[in-house]
N, C-alpha and C positions, 0 to 999 in steps of 0.2 A: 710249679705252674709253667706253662709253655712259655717261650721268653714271646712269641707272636700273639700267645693271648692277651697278654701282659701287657702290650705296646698296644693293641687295639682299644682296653679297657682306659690308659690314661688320655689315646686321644679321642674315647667319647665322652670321660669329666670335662673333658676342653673344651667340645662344642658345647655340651650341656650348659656351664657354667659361661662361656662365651652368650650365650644366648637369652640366658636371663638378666646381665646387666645390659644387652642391647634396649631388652623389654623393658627393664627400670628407667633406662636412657628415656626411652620414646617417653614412657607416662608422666615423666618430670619434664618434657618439653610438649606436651598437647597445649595446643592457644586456650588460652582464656576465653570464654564465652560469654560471663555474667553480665543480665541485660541483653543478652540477644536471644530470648530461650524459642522462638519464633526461627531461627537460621542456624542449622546445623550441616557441617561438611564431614560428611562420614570419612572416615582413614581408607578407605576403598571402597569402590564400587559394589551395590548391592548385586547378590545373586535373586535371582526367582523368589527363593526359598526365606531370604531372611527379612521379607516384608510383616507389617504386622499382621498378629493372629488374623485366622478367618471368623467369619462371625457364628457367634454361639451354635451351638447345635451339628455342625460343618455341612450346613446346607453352601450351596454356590453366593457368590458374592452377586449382589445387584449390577449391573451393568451403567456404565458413566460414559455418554457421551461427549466425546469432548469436539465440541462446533467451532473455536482456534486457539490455533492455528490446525489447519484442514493435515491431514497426513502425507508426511512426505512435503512438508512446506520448506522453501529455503529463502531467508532473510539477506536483506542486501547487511555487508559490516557497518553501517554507520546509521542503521534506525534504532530508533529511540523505541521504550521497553515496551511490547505490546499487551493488550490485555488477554487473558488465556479463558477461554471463557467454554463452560460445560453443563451439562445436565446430569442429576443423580434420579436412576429412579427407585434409588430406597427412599421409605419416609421417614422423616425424623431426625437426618442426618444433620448434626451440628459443627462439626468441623471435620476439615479435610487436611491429608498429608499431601507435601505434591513435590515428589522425588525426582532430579535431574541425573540421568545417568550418561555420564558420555564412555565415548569408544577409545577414545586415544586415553585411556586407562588414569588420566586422571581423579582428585577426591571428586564423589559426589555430593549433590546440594541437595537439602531438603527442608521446605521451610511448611510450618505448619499455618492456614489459615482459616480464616471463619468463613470466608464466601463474602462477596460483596455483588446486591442483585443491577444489573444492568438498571440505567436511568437515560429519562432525552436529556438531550446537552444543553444548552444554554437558546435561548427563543428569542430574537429579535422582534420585540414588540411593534415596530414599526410595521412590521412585513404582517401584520395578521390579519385578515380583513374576511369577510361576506363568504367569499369568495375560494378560500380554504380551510383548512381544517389545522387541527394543531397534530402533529404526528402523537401516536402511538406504538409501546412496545407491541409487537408480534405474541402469541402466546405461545411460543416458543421462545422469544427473549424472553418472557416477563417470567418463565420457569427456570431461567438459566443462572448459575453464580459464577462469578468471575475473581479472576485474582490478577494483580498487576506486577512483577517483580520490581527492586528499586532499581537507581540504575546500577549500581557498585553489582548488584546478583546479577542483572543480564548482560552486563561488559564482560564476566566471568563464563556466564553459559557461549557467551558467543564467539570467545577465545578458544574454549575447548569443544566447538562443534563444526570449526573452518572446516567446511569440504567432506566430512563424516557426521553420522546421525548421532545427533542426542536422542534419549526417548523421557520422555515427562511421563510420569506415572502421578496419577488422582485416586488417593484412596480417601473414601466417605468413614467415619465413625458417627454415631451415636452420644458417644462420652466424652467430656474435655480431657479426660486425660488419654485417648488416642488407645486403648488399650481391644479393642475388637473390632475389627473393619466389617463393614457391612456392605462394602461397594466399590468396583476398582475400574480404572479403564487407564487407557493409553494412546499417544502419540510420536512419533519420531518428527525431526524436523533436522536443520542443517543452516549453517550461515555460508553463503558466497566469498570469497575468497577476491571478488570483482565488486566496485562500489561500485552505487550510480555514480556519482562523478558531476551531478552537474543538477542544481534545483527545477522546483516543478512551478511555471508557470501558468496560474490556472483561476477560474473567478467563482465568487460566489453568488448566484442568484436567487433572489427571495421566489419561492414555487405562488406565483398569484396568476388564474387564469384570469381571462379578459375576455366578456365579449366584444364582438366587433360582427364585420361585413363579411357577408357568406364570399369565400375563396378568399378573406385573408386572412396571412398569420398576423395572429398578436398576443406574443403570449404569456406579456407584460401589462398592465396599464399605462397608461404615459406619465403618471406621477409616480411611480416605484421603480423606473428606470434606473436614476438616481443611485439608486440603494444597491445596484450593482457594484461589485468590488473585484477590483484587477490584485491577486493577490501572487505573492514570490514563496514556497516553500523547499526547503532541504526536509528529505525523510530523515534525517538528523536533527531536524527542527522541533520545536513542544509548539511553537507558534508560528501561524505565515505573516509575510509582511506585506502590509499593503502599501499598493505600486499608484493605482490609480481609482477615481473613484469619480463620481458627481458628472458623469458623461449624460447628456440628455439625448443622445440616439443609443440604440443597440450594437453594441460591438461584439461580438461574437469568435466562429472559426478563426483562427490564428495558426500561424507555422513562423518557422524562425529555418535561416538558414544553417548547413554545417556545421559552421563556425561563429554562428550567433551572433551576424554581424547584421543581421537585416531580419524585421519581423514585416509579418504580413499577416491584413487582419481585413475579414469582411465587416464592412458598418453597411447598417441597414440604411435604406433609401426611401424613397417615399412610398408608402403602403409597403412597405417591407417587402422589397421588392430584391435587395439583396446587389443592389446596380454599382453601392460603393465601394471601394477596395484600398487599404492606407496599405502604403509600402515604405517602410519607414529604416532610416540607420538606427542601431542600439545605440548608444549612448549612456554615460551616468547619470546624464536628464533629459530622456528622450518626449519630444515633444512632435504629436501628431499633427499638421496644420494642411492647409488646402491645398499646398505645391505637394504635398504626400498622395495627395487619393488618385486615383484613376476609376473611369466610368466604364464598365464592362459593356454597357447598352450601348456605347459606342463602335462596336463591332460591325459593320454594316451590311456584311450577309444576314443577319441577323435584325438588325435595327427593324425592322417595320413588322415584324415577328407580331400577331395579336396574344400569343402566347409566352411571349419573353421571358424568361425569369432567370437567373445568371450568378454568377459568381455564389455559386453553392462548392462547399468543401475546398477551397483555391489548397494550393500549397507550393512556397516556395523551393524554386532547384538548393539545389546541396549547397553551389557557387554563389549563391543569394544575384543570379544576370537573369533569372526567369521566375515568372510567375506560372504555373498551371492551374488553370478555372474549367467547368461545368457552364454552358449558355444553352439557352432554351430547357425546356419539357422535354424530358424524356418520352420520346414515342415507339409503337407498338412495332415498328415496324424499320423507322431510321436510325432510332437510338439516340446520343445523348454526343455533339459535337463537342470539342475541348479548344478553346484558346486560352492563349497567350498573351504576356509581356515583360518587356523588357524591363528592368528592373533599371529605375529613374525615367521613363517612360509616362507621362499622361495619357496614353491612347492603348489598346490592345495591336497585336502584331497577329499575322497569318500565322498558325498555328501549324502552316506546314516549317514556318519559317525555326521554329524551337524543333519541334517533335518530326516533320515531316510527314503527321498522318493524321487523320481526324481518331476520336475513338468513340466507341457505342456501348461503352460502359458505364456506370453509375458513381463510380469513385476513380479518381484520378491522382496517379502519385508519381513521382520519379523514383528511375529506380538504383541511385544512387550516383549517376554521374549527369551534366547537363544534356549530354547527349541523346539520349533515352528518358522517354517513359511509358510506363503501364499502368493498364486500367483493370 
């Protein structure tokens, strides 16, 4: 025999043989699964091809809308796990596979569910009255099933999808044991690599209309005021924390400075008229009192106005030294003048004196430094 066949043939026994105790390796260290038969991390990423069978017959698989996350969604790092919620329009279907593939070649996740159908949240019985109605699913929710990952499975999705797409695959079966899909669909999503960084200050108000006087708002009762709640959440939160509550006016629009050292908040005036304005320090116990408010109605181009109506949308400068507000009715022809004030200020200031211009827009902001703003 050739002495180079000779040496080719010993070193392919080598890989051969290399290669089957690598394989015995791996199969004596695969993780323990028992008790998790719901959560399975395949040794690599599915191809196309090695999803479960098509359904009998190899007619086309029913189509699965999946209504979230919307396509091409991306998650801030630090929210909590969301609900993934879809429609099958096969009938019949009893449980679904719902396979995580990511791109940075990591194992994929696949965990098998039953579907859980959307339901209302929890109803503040106080808040019910005459007056409203109790909310209802959509019949578009009410056909929809949803699945929740826990957090351990979506800390895992969200590590291996920084900046690059995961895609979630929903396949429908028929059988509990998963063994012919009758229904498939898809989405891609991606986690931000940038957090928010900072909680959402925001309130909860019971939906009670009210009548009243032709040309006023009120879109409260005066006894469910009350019931309004000042609440603090992080999109890392499962719960928000309430800040404030039992206010017997309407506090509303709010803005906070840059640097979250100054909040600013319209409270409602007599006939809601929108005249009050709290400009207050943060604190770790901040308390609103009457050296905080200023009266927008005291502007006195303005003051004798039969049409007054004021401090609509305010928002304070970046620097937390100005307030920008809306005074008067917007007209068809002069538009919508903008003042000012200075921040520790009881009175409003000329408006040339922050901005140097009136404006004739609807919404008024800064646009990032005290110097400037736009409408």
């Amino acid at each position: 025999m050739n002495r180079a066949v000779f040496r080719t043939l010993i070193i392919g026994t080598v890989v051969v043989a290399l290669l089957v105790v690598l394989d015995r390796l791996a199969a004596q260290h695969v993780p323990h699964t028992a008790g998790l038969p719901s959560l399975h991390r395949a040794a690599s990423a599915r191809s196309a091809d090695s999803f479960p069978s098509p359904r009998p017959g190899g007619g086309p698989l029913a189509p699965i809308t999946i209504d979230y996350p919307a396509e091409g969604s991306i998650f801030p790092p630090e929210i909590t796990p969301p609900r993934f919620i879809w429609r099958d329009a096969a009938e019949g279907t009893t449980v679904w596979l719902i396979d995580v593939l990511f791109s940075d070649g990591s194992a994929a996740i696949q965990v098998k569910s039953q579907g859980e159908r959307l339901h209302i949240g929890e109803i503040d019985e106080r808040c019910v009255a005459d007056t409203n109605k109790l909310p209802e699913l959509t019949a578009q929710e009410a056909a929809s099933w949803s699945w929740k990952p826990d957090a351990a499975t979506w800390a895992t999705i969200k590590k291996h999808s920084v900046e690059r797409p995961a895609t979630v695959t929903i396949t429908g079966f028929q059988d509990e044991n998963a063994t012919q899909a009758v229904s498939r669909g898809q989405c891609t999503f991606e986690t931000s690599k940038d957090p928010v960084g900072a909680p959402i200050f925001y309130r909860d108000v019971p939906l009670i209309p009210a009548p009243g006087e032709q040309g006023v708002i009120k879109p409260l009762p005066d006894s469910i005021i009350p019931f309004i709640k000042w609440r603090l959440r992080s999109v890392g939160d499962t719960e928000g924390r309430t800040l404030m509550e039992g206010l017997h006016t309407c506090a509303n629009c709010h803005s906070f400075s840059l640097d979250g050292k100054t909040l600013g908040m319209d409270v409602d005036g007599a006939q809601n008229e929108k005249g009050l304005y709290s400009l207050t320090p943060v604190k770790r116990e901040t308390s609103i009192r009457n050296e905080n408010m200023i009266k927008w109605s005291s502007f006195r181009p303005l003051a004798d106005s039969a049409n007054l109506r004021v401090g609509f949308m305010s928002q304070v400068s970046p620097d937390g030294r100005y307030v920008v507000t809306m005074i008067n009715n917007p007209g068809p022809k002069h538009g919508t003048p903008v003042s000012a004030c200075r921040t520790g200020s009881t009175s409003p200031i000329s408006p040339t004196t922050a901005s140097g211009r009136y404006f004739t827009r609807r919404r008024e902001c800064w646009s990032g430094t005290t110097e400037k703003s736009a409408s």
